[in-house]
C-alpha positions in Angstrom: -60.4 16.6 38.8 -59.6 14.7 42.1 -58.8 16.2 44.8 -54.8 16.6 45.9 -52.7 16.9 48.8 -50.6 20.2 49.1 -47.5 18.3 48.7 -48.7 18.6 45.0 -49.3 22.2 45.0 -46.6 23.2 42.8 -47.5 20.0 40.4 -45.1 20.4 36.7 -44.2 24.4 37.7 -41.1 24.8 36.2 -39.3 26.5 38.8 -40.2 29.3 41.0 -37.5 32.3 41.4 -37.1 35.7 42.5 -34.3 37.2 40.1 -33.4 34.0 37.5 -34.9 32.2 34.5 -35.2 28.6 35.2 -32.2 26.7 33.4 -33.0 23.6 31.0 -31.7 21.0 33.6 -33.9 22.4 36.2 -37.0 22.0 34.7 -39.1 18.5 36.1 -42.1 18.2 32.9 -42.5 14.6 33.4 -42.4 14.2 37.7 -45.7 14.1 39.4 -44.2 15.8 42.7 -42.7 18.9 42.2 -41.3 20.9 45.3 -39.7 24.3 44.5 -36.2 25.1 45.4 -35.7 27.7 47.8 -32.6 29.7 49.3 -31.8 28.7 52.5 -32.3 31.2 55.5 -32.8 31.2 59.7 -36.3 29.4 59.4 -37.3 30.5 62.9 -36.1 34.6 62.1 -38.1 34.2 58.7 -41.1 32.9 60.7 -40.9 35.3 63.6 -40.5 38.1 61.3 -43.6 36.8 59.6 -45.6 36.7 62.5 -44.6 40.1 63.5 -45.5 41.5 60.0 -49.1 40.0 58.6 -50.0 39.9 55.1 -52.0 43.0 53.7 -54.8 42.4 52.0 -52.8 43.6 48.5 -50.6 40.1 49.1 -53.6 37.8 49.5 -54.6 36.3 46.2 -58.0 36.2 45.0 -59.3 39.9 45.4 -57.2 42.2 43.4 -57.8 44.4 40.0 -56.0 42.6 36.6 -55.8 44.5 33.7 -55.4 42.3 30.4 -54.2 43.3 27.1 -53.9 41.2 24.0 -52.0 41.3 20.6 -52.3 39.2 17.6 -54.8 36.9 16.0 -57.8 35.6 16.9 -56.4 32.3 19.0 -54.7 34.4 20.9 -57.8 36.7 21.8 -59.5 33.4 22.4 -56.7 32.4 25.1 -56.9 35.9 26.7 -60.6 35.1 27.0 -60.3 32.1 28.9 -57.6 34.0 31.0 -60.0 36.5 31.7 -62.9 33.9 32.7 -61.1 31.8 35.4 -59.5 34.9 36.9 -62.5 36.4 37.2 -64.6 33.1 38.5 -61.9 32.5 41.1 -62.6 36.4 42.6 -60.7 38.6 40.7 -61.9 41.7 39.2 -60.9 42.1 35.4 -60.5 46.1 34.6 -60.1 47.4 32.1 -58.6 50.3 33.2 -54.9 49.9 33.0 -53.3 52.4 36.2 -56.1 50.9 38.8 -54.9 48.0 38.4 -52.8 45.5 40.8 -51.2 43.2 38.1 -51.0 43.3 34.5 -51.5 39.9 32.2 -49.7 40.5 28.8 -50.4 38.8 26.1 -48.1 38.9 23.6 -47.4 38.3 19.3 -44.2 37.2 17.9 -45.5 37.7 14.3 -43.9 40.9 13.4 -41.4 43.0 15.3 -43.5 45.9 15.8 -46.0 43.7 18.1 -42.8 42.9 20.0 -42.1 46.1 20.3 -45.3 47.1 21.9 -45.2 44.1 24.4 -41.9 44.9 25.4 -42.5 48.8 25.8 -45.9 47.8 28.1 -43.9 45.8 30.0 -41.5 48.7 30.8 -44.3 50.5 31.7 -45.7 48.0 34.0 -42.3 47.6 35.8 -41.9 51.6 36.2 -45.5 51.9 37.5 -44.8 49.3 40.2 -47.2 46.5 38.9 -46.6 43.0 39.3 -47.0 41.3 35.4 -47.2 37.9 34.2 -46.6 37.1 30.6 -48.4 35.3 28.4 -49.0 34.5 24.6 -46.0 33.3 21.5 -43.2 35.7 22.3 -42.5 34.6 25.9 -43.2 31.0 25.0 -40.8 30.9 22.0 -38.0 32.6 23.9 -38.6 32.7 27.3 -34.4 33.0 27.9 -34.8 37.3 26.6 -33.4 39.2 28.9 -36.3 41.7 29.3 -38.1 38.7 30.2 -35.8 37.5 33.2 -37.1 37.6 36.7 -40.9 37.4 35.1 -43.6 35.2 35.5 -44.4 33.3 32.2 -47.7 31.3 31.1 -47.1 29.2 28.5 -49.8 29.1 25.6 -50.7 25.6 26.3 -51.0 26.2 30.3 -53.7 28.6 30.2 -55.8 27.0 32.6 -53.5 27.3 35.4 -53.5 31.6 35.1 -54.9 31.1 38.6 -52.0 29.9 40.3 -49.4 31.9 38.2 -50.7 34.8 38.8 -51.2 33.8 42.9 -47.8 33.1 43.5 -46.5 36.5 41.3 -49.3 38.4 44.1 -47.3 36.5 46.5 -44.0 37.7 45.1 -42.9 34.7 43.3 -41.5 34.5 39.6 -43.7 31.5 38.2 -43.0 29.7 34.6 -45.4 27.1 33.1 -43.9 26.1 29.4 -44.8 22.8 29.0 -46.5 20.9 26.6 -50.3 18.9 27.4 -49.5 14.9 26.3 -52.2 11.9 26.8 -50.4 8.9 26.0 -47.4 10.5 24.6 -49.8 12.6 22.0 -49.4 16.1 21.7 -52.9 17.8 22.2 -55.0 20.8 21.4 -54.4 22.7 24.5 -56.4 23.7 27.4 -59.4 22.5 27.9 -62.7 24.3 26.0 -65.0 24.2 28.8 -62.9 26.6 30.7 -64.8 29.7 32.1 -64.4 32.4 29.8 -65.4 36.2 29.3 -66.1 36.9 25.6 -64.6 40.3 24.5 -68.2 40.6 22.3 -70.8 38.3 24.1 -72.5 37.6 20.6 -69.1 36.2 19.1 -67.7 33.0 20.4 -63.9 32.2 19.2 -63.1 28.2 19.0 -59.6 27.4 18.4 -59.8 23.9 16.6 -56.3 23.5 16.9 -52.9 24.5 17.5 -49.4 24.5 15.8 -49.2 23.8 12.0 -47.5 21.2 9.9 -45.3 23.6 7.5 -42.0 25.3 8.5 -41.9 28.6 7.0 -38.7 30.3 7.5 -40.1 33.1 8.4 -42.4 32.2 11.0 -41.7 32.9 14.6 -44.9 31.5 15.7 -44.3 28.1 14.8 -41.4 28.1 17.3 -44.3 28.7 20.1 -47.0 26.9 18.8 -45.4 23.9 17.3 -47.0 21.1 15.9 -50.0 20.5 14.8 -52.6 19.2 17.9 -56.5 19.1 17.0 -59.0 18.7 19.7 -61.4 16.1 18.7 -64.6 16.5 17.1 -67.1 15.9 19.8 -65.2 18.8 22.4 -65.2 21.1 19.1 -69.4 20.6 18.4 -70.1 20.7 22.6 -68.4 24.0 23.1 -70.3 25.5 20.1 -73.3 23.9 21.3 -72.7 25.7 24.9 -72.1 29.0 22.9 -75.2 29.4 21.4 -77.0 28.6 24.6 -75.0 31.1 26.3 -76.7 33.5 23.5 -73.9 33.8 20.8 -75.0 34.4 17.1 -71.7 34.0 15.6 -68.8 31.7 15.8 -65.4 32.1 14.9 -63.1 28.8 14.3 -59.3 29.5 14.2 -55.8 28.1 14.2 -52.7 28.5 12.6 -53.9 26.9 9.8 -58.0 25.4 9.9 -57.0 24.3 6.8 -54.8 21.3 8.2 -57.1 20.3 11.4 -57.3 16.4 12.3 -54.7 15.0 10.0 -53.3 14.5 13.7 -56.1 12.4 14.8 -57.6 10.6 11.6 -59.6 13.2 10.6 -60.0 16.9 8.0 -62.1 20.2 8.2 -65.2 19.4 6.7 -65.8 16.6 8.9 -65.8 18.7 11.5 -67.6 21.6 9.5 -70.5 19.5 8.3 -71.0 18.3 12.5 -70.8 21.8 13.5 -73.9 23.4 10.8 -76.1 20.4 12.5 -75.7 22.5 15.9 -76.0 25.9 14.6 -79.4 27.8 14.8 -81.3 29.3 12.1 -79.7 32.8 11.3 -76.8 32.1 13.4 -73.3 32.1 11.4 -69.8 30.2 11.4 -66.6 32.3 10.1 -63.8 29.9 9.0 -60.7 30.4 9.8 -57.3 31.0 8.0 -56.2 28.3 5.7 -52.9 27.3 3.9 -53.5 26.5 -0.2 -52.1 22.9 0.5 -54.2 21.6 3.0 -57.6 22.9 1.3 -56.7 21.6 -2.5 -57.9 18.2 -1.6 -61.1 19.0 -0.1 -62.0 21.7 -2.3 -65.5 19.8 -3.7 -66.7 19.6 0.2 -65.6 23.2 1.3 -67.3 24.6 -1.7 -70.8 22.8 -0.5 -69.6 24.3 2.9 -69.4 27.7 2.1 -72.6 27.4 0.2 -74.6 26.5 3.2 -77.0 29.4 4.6 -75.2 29.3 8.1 -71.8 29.3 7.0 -70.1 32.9 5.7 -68.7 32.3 2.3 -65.7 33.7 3.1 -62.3 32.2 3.0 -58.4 33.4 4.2 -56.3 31.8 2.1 -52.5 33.6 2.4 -50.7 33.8 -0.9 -47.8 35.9 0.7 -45.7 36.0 -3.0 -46.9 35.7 -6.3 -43.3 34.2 -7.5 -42.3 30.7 -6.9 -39.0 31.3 -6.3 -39.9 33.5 -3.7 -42.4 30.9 -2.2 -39.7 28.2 -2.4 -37.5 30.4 -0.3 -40.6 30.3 2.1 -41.0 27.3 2.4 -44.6 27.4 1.8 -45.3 24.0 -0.3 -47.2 25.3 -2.9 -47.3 27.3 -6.3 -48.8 30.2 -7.4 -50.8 27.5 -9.4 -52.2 26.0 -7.1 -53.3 29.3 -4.9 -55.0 30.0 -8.1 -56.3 27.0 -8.6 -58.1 27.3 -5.4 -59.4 30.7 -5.6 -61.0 30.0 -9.4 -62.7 27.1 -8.4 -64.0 28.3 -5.2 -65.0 31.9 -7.0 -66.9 29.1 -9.8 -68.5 26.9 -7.2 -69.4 29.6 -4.7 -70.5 32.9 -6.4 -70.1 36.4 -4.7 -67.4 34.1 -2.0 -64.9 36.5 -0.6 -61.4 35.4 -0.6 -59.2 37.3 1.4 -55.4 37.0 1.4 -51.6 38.1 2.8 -48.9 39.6 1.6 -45.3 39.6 2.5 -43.4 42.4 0.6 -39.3 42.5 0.7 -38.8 39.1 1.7 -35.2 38.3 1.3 -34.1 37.7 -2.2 -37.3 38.9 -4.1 -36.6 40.6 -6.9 -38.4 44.2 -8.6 -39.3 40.7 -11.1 -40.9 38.8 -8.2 -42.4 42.2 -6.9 -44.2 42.8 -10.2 -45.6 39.0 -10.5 -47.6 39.8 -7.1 -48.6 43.3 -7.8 -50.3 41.7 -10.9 -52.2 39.1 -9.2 -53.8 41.3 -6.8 -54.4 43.7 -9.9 -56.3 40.7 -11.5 -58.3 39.3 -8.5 -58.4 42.5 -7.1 -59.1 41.0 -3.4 -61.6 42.9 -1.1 -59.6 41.9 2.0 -55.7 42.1 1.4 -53.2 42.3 4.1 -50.1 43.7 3.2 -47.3 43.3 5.6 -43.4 44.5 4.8 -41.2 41.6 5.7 -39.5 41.5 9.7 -36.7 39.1 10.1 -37.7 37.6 13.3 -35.0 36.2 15.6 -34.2 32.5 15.3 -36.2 31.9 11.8 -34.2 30.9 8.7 -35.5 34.0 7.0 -33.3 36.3 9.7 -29.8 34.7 8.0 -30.9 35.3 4.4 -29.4 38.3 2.7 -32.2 40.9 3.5 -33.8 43.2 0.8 -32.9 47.3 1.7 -35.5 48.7 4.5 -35.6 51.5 1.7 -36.9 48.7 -0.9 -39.3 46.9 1.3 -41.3 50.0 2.2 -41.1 51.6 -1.1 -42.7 48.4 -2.4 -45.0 48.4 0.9 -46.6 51.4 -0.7 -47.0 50.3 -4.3 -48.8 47.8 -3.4 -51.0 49.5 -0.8 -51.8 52.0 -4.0 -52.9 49.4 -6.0 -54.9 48.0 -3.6 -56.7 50.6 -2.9 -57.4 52.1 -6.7 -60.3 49.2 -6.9 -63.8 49.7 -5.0 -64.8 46.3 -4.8 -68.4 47.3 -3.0 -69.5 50.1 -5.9 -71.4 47.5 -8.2 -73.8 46.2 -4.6 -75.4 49.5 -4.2 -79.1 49.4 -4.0 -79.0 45.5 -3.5 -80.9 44.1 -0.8 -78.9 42.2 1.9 -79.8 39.9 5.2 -76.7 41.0 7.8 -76.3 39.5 11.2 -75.7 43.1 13.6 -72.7 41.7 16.0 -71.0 44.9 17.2 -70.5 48.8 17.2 -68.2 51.1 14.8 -65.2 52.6 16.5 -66.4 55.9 16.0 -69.2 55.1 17.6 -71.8 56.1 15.1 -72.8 52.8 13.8 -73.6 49.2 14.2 -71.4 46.9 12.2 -73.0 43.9 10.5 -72.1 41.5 7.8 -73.6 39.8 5.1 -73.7 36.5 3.7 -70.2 36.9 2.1 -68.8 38.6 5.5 -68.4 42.0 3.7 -69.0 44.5 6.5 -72.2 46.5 6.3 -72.7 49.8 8.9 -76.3 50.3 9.7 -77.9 52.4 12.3 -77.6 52.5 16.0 -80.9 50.9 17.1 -80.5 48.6 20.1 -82.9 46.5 18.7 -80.9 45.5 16.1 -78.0 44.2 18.1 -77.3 40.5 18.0 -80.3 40.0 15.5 -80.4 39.3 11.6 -81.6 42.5 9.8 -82.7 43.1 5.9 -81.5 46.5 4.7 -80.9 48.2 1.3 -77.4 49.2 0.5 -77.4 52.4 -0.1 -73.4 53.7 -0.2 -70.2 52.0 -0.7 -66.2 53.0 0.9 -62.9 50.6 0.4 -64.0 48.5 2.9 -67.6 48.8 3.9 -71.2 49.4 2.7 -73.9 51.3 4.3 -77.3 49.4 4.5 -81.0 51.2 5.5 -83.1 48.8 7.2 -86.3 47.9 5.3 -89.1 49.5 6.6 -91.6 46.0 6.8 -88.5 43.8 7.8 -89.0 41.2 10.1 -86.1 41.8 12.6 -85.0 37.7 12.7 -83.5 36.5 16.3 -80.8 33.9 15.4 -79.9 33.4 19.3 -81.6 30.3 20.8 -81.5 32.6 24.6 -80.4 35.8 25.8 -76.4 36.8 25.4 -74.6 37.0 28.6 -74.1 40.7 29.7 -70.6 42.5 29.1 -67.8 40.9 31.3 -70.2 38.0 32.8 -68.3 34.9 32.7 -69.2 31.7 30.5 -68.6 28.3 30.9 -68.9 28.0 34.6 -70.3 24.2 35.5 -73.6 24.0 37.4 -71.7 22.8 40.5 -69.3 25.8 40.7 -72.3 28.2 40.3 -74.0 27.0 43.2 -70.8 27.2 45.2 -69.8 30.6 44.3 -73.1 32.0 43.5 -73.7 35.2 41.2 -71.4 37.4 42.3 -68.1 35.4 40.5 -70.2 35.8 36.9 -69.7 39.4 37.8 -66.3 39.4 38.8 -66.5 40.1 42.4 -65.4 38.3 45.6 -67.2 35.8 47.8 -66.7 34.9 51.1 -64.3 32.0 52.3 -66.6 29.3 53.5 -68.4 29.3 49.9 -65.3 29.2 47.9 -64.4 26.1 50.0 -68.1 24.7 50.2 -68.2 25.0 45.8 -65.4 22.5 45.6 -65.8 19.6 43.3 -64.5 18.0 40.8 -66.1 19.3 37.8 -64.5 22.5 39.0 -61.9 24.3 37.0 -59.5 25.6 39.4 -56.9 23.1 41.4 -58.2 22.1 44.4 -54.9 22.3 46.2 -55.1 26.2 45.9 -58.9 26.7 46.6 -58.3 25.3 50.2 -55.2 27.5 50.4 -57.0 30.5 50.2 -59.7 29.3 52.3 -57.4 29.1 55.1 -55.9 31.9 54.0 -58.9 34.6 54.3 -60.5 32.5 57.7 -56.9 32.9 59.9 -54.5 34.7 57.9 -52.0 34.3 60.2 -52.2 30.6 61.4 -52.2 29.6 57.9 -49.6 31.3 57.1 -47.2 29.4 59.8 -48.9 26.6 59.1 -47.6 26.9 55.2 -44.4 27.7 56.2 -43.8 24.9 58.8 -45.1 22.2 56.1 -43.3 24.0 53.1 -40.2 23.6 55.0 -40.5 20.4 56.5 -40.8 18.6 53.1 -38.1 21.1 51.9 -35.2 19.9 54.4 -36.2 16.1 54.5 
């Protein structure tokens, strides 16, 4: 990006506060100056009292611990990733120890209340154990007005490349709140960029969001309400950032959205355009996990995602949420489809793509269904009998349509909670695969700790034993035992153990993504999350660099004459203020 003056420091902030949200009039999306309001106090007390008193290190940006904790889905890991890797390549030091750290980056899930709960109860915590916090992720950015939220520093989802400077000014004190939407030419887009620097939770697993927002209006979806829209990022970003994975050592990719299902109707284009670009870039033995998809969006490509799923590099596995077996409960949704046609797909997919895995949701007491409605879903899953079912018992969430319906009895919906989870789980749907003999790709370790955790072809999860050797690599064992949701493979003895990676994975916590330019700046000490002196942060500017100029020369003045800078700040910041 070009370089900038400071007068554009604060460039499409919303507002900047210390106790008060920022109200609708007050916020300035579409001005290319933007100069925060301040109180008015005695400018030469403030400044002598300033001069008197010199910033601690603890109020200087750039060197202090941030813990990060994220809820939900996939996307939203994928944003805390990219969080995580531009923090960390500016200087800070992600922990992940919660109490030793100086700020904590939340976020957040507006699915279901119980996530909300959690969010709000951390940042309780946070507040009582004197940390500074910034918010992040659906809940803040569909109600950002809470009052649990006021007084807080807010990123919205679609501003996640400028964690940097929200969370320098909450350091400094400041409440910050980013919320606005990324336009070119009046188009909505994807989000933030995907060449950001990011740290991959599991270095072997790299999560692509291919878009954001959806095109249906379920009344029972909060997320919509943050999200949006739907907004694809074109084709060519999509196939470079997978092509920068696998160099970067990742064996498997994950693509996700709110619905994968609907990607590029936006920009003239559908899912297995993309899909068919991406299995040219993908190594031998490496693997692509598709996302979740909505029945409507995949019924008309169902020929192409069935040669899709069939190819050797692509897990034939597919999300595909029913959430009620009873069109009148659906039609109440809002979900744009019949049982029919969920069927539909599943039978042809199951035909076209033997041993697929289809996994699906369910929502049980959503309002209005009957013991009727109940009974029409408990008998589909009794005749598919899916391997992966998620059963969730409905949540009116505020501001959704659901919310004003007349709500089935909390007794009801967790009674029928349980039936459900009984009949899902009086199937085995591994027994009839023991003593088969399966190729699985070995991405992580059991959270018990006794096992490495694989999958095969059909993403069915496979534990096999703890040899490093067999991490990141594609191993042939012989299923030997079967749970609810898991086999247990031996490796062949003669095996070849195959190396799907085209080089080696970056180590836990290194940071991906950073240019060529901003590595010889920095050097290797951001990749492990550590600081670097001032004259190379400022001798690494360029303009393939991610962070904003503006601020990198801030801090450079900042940490070579703490206190002249600081005047210097002040007398500027107020001198455009008062004219």
């Amino acid at each position: 990006m070009p370089s900038a003056s400071c007068d554009t420091l604060l460039d499409d902030i919303e507002d900047i506060v210390s106790q008060e949200d920022s109200k609708p009039q007050d916020r300035h999306f579409v001005r290319k100056d933007v100069v925060p309001k301040v109180r008015r106090r005695n400018t030469q007390k403030y400044l002598q009292e300033e001069e008197n008193s010199p910033p601690s290190d603890s109020t200087i940006p750039g060197i202090q611990k941030i813990w990060i904790r994220t809820w939900g889905c996939s996307h939203n890991n994928s944003d805390g990733e990219y969080m995580a890797g531009q923090l960390a390549a500016y200087g800070y030091k992600i922990t992940e120890n919660a109490s030793d750290a100086d700020l904590w980056l939340l976020n957040s899930c507006t699915v279901k209340n119980p996530a909300e709960d959690h969010f709000r109860n951390s940042i309780k915590k946070a507040q009582e154990e004197n940390k500074k916090i910034v918010l992040a992720g659906c809940v803040p950015q569909a109600q950002p007005r809470q009052d649990y939220l006021k007084g807080l520093s807010i990123i919205g989802v679609q501003q996640i490349d400028r964690v940097v400077e929200v969370v320098e000014e909450t350091i400094k004190g400041h409440s910050v709140r980013l919320l606005g939407q990324k336009k070119d030419n009046g188009r909505r887009l994807g989000g933030a960029r995907l060449d950001l620097p990011k740290i991959r939770k599991n270095p072997l697993i790299e999560i692509i969001s291919i878009n954001t927002g959806c095109l249906n209006a379920c009344t029972y979806c909060k997320t919509k309400h943050a999200r949006g829209n739907l907004a694809s990022y074109p084709i060519d970003e999509l196939v470079d950032r997978a092509k920068q994975s696998f160099q970067e050592g990742v064996c498997e990719i994950w693509l996700t959205s709110e619905d994968t299902g609907a990607y590029g109707r936006d920009i003239g284009t559908n899912l297995p355009t993309l899909l068919w670009k991406l299995v040219e870039v993908i190594p031998e033995g490496a693997m692509l996990r598709l996302g979740m998809t909505n029945p409507p969006y995949i019924l008309e490509h169902l020929e192409e995602m069935a040669k899709i799923l069939n190819h050797p590099r692509v897990y034939a596995f597919l999300h595909i949420p029913v959430q009620s077996a009873s069109d009148s409960v659906l039609m109440e949704m809002k979900r744009e489809y019949c049982v029919a046609d969920f069927k539909r797909v599943v039978d042809f997919l199951k035909e076209k793509v033997p041993g697929i895995t289809i996994a699906t949701d369910i929502i049980c007491g959503f309002p209005g269904e009957t013991d009727q409605d109940f009974q029409e879903t408990v008998k589909l899953v009794e005749e598919y009998k899916f391997p992966s079912l998620f059963i969730n018992q409905f949540y009116p969430r505020p501001g959704t349509p659901a919310a004003k319906m007349e709500q089935v009895p909390a007794q009801v919906k967790k009674q029928r909670t349980k039936d459900l989870s009984r009949v899902f789980h009086s199937y085995s749907p591994y027994d009839h695969k023991i003593g088969e003999r399966q190729q699985v790709l070995v991405t992580e370790e059991s959270f018990d700790s006794k096992f490495y955790v694989a999958h095969n072809q059909f993403y069915e999860q496979v534990l096999v034993p703890k040899n490093p050797a067999f991490m990141g690599k594609m191993v042939e064992v012989d299923i030997y035992e079967s749970g609810k949701h898991f086999m247990k493979g031996q490796p062949v003895s003669d095996a070849k153990v195959y190396t799907p990676s085209i080089s080696k994975p970056l180590a836990k916590g290194e940071v991906s993504g950073l240019t060529k330019d901003f590595r010889n700046g920095l050097g290797n000490q951001l990749s492990s999350g550590s600081h670097t002196s001032a004259a190379s942060q400022c001798n690494s500017a360029s303009s393939r660099m991610v962070l904003p100029m503006p601020r990198l020369h801030q801090d450079c003045a900042l940490r070579m004459s703490v206190g002249l800078a600081l005047l210097g700040l002040l007398f500027a910041f107020f001198v455009k203020v008062y004219n």
